[in-house]
C-alpha positions as CSV (number, residue, x, y, z in Angstrom):
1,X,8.8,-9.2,-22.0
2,X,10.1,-5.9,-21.8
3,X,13.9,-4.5,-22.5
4,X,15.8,-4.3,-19.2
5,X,18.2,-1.8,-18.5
6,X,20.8,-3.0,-16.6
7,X,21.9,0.2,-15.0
8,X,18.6,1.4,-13.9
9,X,17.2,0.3,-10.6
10,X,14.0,1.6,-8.4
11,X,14.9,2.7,-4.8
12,X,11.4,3.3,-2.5
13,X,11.1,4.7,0.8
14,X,8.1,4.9,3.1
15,X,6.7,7.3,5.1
16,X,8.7,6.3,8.6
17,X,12.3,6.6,6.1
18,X,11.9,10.7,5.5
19,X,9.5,11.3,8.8
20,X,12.0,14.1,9.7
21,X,15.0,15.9,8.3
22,X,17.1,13.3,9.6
23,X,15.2,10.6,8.3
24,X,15.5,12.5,4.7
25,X,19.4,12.8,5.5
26,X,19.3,9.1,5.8
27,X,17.6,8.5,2.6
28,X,20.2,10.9,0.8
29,X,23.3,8.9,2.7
30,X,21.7,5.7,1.5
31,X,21.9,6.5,-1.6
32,X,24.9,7.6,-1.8
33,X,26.4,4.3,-1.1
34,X,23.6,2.7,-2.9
35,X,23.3,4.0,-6.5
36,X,25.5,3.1,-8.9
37,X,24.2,4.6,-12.5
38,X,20.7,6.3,-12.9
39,X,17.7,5.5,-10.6
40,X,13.8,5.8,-9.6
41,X,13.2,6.9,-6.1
42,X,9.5,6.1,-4.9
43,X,8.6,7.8,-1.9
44,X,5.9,8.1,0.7
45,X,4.1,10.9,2.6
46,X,6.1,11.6,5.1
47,X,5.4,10.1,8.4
48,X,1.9,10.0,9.6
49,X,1.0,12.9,7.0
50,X,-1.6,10.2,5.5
51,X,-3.3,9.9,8.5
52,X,-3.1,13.8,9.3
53,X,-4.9,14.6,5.0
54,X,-7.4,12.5,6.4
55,X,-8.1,14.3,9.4
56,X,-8.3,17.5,7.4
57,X,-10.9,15.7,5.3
58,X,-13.0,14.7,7.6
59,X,-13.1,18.4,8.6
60,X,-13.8,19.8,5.0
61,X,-16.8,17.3,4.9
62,X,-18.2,18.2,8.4
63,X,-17.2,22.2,8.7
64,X,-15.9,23.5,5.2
65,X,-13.1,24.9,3.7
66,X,-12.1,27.3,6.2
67,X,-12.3,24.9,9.0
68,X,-10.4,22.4,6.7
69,X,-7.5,25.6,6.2
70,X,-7.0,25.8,9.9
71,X,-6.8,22.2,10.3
72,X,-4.0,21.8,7.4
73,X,-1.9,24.6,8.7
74,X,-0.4,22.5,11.0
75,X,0.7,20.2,8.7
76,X,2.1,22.7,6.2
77,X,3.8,24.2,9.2
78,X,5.6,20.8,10.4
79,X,6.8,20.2,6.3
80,X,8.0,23.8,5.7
81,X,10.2,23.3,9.6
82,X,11.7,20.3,7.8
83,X,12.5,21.8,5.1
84,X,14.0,24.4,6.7
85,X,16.6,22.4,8.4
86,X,17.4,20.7,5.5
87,X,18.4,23.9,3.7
88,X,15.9,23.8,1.0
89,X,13.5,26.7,0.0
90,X,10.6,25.2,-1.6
91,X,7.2,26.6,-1.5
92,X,5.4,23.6,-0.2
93,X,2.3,25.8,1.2
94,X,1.4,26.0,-2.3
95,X,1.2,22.0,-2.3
96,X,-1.6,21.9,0.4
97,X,-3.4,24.6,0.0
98,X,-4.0,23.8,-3.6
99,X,-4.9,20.4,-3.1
100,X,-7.5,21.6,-0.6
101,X,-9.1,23.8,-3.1
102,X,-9.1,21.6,-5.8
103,X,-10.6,19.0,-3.3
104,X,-13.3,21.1,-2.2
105,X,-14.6,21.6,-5.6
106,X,-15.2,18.0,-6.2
107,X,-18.5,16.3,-5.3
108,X,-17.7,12.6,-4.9
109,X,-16.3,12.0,-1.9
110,X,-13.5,9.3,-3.0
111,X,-12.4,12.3,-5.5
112,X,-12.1,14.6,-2.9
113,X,-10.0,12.0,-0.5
114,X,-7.5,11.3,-3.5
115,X,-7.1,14.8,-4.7
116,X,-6.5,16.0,-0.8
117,X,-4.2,12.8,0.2
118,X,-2.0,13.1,-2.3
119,X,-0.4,16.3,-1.6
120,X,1.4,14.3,0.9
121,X,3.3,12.4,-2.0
122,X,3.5,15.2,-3.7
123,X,5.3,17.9,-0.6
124,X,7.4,15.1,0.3
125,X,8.6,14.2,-3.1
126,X,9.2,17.9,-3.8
127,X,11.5,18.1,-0.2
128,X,13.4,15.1,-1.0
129,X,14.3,16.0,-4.2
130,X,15.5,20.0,-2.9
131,X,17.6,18.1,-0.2
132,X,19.5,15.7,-3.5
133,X,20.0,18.9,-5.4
134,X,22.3,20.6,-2.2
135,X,24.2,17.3,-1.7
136,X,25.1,17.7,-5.4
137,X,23.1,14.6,-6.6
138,X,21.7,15.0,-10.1
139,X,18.4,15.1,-9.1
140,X,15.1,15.8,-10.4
141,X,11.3,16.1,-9.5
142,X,9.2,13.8,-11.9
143,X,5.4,13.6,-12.0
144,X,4.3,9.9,-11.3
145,X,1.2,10.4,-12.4
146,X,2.3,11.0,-16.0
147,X,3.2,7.5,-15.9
148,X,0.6,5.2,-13.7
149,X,-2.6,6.2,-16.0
150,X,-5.2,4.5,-14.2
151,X,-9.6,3.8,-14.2
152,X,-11.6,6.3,-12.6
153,X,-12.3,3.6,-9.1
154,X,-11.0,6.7,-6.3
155,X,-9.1,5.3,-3.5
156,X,-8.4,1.8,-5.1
157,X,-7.4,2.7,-9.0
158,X,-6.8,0.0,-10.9
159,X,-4.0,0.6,-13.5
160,X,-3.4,-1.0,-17.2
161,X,-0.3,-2.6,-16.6
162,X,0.0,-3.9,-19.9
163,X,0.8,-0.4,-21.1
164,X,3.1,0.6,-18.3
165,X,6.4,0.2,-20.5
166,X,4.7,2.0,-23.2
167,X,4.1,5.2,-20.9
168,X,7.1,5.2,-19.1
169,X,9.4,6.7,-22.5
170,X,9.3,9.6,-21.3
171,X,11.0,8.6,-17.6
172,X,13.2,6.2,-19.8
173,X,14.5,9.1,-21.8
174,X,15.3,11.0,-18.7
175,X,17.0,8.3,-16.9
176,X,19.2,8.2,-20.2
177,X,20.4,11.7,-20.3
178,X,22.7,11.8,-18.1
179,X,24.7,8.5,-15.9
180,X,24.0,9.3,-12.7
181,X,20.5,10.9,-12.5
182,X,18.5,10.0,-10.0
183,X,14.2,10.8,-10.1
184,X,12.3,11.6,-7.7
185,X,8.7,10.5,-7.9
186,X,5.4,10.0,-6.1
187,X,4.5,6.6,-4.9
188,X,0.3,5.6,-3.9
189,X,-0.8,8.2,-7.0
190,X,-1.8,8.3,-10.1
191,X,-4.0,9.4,-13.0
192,X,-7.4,9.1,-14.4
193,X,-8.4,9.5,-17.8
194,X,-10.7,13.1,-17.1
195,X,-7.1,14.0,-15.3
196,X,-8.2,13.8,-11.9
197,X,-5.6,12.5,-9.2
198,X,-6.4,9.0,-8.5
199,X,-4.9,7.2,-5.5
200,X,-3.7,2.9,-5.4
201,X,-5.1,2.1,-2.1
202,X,-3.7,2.7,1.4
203,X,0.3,1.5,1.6
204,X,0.1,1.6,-2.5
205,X,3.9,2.8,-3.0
206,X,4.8,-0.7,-3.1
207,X,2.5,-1.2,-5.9
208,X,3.9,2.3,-7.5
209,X,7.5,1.1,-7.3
210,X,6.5,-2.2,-9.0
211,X,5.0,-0.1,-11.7
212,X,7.4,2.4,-12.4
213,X,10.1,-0.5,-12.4
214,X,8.2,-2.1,-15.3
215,X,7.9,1.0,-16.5
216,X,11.6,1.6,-17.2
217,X,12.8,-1.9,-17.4
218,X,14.8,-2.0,-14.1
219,X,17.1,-4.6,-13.1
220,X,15.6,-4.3,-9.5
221,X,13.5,-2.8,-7.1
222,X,14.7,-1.9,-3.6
223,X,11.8,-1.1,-0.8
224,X,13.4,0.3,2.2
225,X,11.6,-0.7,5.6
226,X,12.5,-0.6,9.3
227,X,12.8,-4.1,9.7
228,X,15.4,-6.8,8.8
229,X,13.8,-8.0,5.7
230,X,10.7,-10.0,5.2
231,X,10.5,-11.5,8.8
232,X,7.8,-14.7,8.8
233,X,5.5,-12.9,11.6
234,X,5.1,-9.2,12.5
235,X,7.5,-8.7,15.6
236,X,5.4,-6.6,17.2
237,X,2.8,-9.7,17.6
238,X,5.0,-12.7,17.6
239,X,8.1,-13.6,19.7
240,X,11.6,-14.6,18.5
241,X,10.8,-13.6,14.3
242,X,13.1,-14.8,11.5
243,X,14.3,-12.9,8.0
244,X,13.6,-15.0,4.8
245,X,16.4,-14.5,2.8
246,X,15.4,-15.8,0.0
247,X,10.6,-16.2,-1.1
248,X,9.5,-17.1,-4.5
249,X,7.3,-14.7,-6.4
250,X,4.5,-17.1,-6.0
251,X,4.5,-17.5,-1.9
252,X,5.4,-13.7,-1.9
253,X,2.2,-13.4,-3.9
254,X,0.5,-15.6,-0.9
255,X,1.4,-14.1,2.1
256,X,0.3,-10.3,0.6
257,X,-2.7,-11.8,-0.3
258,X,-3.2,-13.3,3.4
259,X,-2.4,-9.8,4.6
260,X,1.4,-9.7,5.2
261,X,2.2,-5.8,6.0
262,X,5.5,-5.7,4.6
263,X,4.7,-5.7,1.0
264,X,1.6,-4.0,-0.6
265,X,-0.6,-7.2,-2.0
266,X,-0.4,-5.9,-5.8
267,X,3.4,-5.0,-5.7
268,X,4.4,-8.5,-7.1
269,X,2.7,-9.8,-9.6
270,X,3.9,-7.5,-12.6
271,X,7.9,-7.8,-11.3
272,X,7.0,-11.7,-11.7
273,X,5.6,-11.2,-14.9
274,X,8.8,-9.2,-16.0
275,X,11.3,-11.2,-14.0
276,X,12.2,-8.4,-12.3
277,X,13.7,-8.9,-8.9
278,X,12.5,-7.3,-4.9
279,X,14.6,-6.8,-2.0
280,X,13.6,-5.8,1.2
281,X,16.3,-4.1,3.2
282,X,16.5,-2.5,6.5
283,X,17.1,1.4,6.4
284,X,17.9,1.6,10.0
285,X,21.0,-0.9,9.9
286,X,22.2,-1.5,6.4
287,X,24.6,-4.8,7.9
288,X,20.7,-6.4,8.9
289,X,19.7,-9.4,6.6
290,X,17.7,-9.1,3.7
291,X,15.1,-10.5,1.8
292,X,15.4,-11.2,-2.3
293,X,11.9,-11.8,-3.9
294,X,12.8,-13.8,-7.6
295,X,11.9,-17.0,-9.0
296,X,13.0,-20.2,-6.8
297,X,10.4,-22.4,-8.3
298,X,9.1,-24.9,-5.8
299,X,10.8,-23.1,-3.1
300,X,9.3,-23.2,0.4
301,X,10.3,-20.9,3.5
302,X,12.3,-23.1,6.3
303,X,9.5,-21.6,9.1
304,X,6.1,-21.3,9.3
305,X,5.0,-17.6,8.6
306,X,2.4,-15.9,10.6
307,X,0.4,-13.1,9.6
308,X,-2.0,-11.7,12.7
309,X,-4.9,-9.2,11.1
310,X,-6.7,-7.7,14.2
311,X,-9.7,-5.6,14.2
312,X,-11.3,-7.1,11.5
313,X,-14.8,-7.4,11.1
314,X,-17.2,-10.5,10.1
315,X,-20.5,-9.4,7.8
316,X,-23.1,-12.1,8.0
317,X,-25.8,-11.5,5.0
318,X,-28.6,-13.9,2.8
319,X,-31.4,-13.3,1.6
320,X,-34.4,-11.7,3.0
321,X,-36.9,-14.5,2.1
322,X,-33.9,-16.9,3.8
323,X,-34.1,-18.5,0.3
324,X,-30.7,-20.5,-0.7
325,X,-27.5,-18.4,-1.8
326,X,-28.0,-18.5,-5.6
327,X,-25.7,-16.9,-8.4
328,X,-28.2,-14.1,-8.7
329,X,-27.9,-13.1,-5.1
330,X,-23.4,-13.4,-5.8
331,X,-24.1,-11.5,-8.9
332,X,-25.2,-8.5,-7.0
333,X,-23.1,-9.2,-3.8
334,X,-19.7,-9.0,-6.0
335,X,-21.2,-6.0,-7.8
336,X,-21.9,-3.6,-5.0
337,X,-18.4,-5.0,-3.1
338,X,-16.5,-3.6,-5.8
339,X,-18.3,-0.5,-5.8
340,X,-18.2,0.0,-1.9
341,X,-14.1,-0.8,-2.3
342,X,-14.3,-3.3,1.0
343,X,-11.4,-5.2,0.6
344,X,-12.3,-8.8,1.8
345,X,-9.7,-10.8,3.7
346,X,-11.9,-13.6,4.2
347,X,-14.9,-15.2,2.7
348,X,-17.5,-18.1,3.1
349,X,-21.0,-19.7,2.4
350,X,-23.7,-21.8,3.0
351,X,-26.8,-22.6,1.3
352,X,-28.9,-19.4,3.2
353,X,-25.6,-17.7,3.9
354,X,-22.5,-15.5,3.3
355,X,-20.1,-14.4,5.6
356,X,-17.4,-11.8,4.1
357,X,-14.4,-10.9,6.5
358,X,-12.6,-7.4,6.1
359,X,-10.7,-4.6,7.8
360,X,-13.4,-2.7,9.4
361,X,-13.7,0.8,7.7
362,X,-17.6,1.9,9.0
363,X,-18.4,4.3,5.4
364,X,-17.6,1.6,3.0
365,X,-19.2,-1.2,5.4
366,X,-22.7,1.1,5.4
367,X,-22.5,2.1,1.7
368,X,-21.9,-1.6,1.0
369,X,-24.9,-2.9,3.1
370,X,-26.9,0.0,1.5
371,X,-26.6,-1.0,-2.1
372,X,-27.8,-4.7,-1.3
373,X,-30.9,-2.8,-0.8
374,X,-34.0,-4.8,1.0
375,X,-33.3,-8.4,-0.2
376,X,-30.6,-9.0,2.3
377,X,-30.6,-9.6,5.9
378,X,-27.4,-8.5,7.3
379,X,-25.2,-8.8,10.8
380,X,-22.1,-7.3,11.6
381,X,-20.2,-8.1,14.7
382,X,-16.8,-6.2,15.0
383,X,-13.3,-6.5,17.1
384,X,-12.5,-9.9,15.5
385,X,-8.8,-11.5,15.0
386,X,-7.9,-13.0,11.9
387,X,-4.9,-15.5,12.3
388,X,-3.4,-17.4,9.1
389,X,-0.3,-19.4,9.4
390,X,1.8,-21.0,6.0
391,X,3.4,-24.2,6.4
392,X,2.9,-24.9,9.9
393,X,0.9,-27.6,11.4
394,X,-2.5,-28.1,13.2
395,X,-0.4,-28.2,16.8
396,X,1.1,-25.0,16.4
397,X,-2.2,-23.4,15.1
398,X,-3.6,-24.6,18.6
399,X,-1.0,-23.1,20.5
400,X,-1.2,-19.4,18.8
401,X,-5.0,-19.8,19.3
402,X,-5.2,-21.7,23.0
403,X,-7.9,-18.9,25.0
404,X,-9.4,-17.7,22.2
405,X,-12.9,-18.8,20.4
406,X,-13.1,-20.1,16.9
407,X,-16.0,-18.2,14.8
408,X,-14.4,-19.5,11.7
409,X,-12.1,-22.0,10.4
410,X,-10.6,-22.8,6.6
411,X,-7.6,-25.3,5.8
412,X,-5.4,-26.7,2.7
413,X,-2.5,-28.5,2.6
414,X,-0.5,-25.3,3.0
415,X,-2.6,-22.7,4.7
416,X,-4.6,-22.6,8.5
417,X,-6.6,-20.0,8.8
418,X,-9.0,-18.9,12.1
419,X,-11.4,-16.3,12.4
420,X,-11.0,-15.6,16.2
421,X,-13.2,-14.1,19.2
422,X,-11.5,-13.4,22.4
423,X,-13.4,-15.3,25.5
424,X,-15.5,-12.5,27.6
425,X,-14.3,-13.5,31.8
């Protein structure tokens, strides 16, 4: 167990809570009323800036560098306008560019993506930070990645979190140096040992806050969101949604595993580990209800929760001679997933076949189906829903799933879960 420090606390913010200059406003007004003592604040690209890097990737591959430029201008253009009217003068051009160069000199492709996406963190960190500094908040820029050392897997980095205390002196002695200092950092990034920029996996600031929270002994985490807490279905699916005020690390653990959007699957287990507690608050109306994530051994939610993955795909695969499914043949399937960095939502098997379930991403599905190589049949069939519902019962499962066709089905005690195929008219 590591030494808490009862003053220090990790605040993070996504890319929606500093999408604009008065979103970054916000985040400095929250604070404000927020902080009490020295603090960590973990933030996001801003807005869709993520989705914009990517864009300008798939450019850099296709065209080159100068096409790439062009592309990447509009995106430096929109960051230096909101830093503008925040009354900041920061060269953030720098930022992009840079990353774009340094990304064009790298061969592997994943290198390039986490070198190039993570001058989003980095721009909006760097904003953020400028904006404290004029509202007299004793702020400062920190690099995250001189804490979060992680492997050399691009685009899903897996990070030794047994040394995470150990690395974070350096933030700790910071944090120290004054009573109200407040750090600025870089969620989703981090560090490989050749010193590359490595990224946690899409929506990995969760994770990051988790880490850095460890990493200083915080008495809490805070993750900012749009929404009223963790609410036991996604609103924008399910009608008449309920907060849970209260989850145990363990079904927390459960329903990020199931794919529940609000929390970044990896984000929990090392604040259970250090019995450090999560809340999930609303940054849009600070009076909503909230969620505390802690220990409540045997604790159950009140409500079923639902948790509606659509779009995913179902990869059918055995073995060319249609011999049975041996450990050989699981040997290599396991093997070239974790290469490929499919993350698999679902999985199941019969003796001549294995069916794997996943958000459909069409690079890592081909390099995947690639590296079997010849001793695999495979079939792919995409547009699929994945429903799973906790502590409901098989008559509400029917009802979410009346009009719909059943590819797949698995059950416990405490989890439903249907594979589902809408019904051609």
């Amino acid at each position: 167990m590591q030494i808490k420090n009862h003053h220090f606390v990790v605040h993070k913010f996504g890319g929606a809570s500093v999408k604009n200059s008065e979103a970054v406003r916000n985040v400095g007004t929250l604070l404000n009323q927020n902080i009490q003592g020295s603090a960590v604040v973990v933030v996001s690209a801003m807005g869709k800036t993520t989705n914009e890097l990517e864009n300008v990737l798939g450019v850099l591959n296709k065209e080159g560098v100068v096409s790439a430029q062009a592309q990447m201008n509009s995106i430096i253009d929109a960051h230096e306008a909101i830093a503008r009217e925040l009354g900041i003068n920061i060269d953030l051009r720098l930022i992009f560019e840079s990353a774009l160069k340094t990304a064009n000199e790298l061969a592997d492709e994943d290198a390039r993506y986490d070198a190039l996406v993570a001058a989003g963190e980095d721009a909006s960190t760097r904003v953020l930070s400028g904006y404290l500094k004029t509202k007299n908040f004793e702020a400062m820029w920190s690099d995250a990645r001189d804490v979060i050392l992680t492997d050399t897997k691009h685009r899903s980095a897996r990070v030794n979190e047994r040394k995470i205390y150990e690395n974070g002196a350096g933030l700790r002695t910071s944090l120290s140096e004054m009573p109200n200092r407040i750090i600025v950092t870089q969620g989703f990034i981090g560090r490989c040992p050749a010193g590359r920029t490595t990224t946690l996996g899409r929506e990995g600031s969760d994770y990051s806050a988790a880490l850095l929270a460890c990493a200083i002994g915080a008495k809490e985490v805070v993750i900012w969101k749009d929404v009223p807490g963790m609410l036991n279905a996604d609103p924008r699916v399910f009608e008449h949604t309920e907060t849970i005020k209260e989850l145990d690390y363990g079904e927390a653990l459960e329903l990020s595993y199931y794919g529940a959007s609000v929390i970044h699957p990896r984000t929990i287990k090392p604040l259970q580990n250090e019995g450090i507690p999560l809340f999930v608050k609303s940054f849009v109306d600070l009076n909503a209800p909230q969620t505390r994530i802690a220990s409540y051994p045997g604790k159950v939610p009140g409500i079923p929760m639902y948790i509606s993955r659509p779009n995913v795909s179902l990869l059918s695969l055995g073995p060319a001679d249609n011999s049975f499914v041996g450990e050989d043949h699981l040997s290599t399937l396991f093997a070239r997933l974790n290469k490929s960095g499919i993350h698999v939502r679902m999985m199941q098997n019969s003796a001549v076949q294995f069916d794997l379930v996943f958000e459909e991403d069409s690079e890592r599905r081909h390099r995947f189906v690639e590296g079997l190589g010849e001793g695999f049949w495979t079939k792919t069939e995409k547009g699929l829903e994945l429903l799973t519902m906790r502590h409901g019962n098989a008559e509400l499962m029917d009802q979410l799933t009346a009009g719909k066709e059943i590819v797949m089905e698995q059950k416990n005690p405490s989890t439903h879960r249907r594979l589902l195929r809408a019904i051609k008219v």
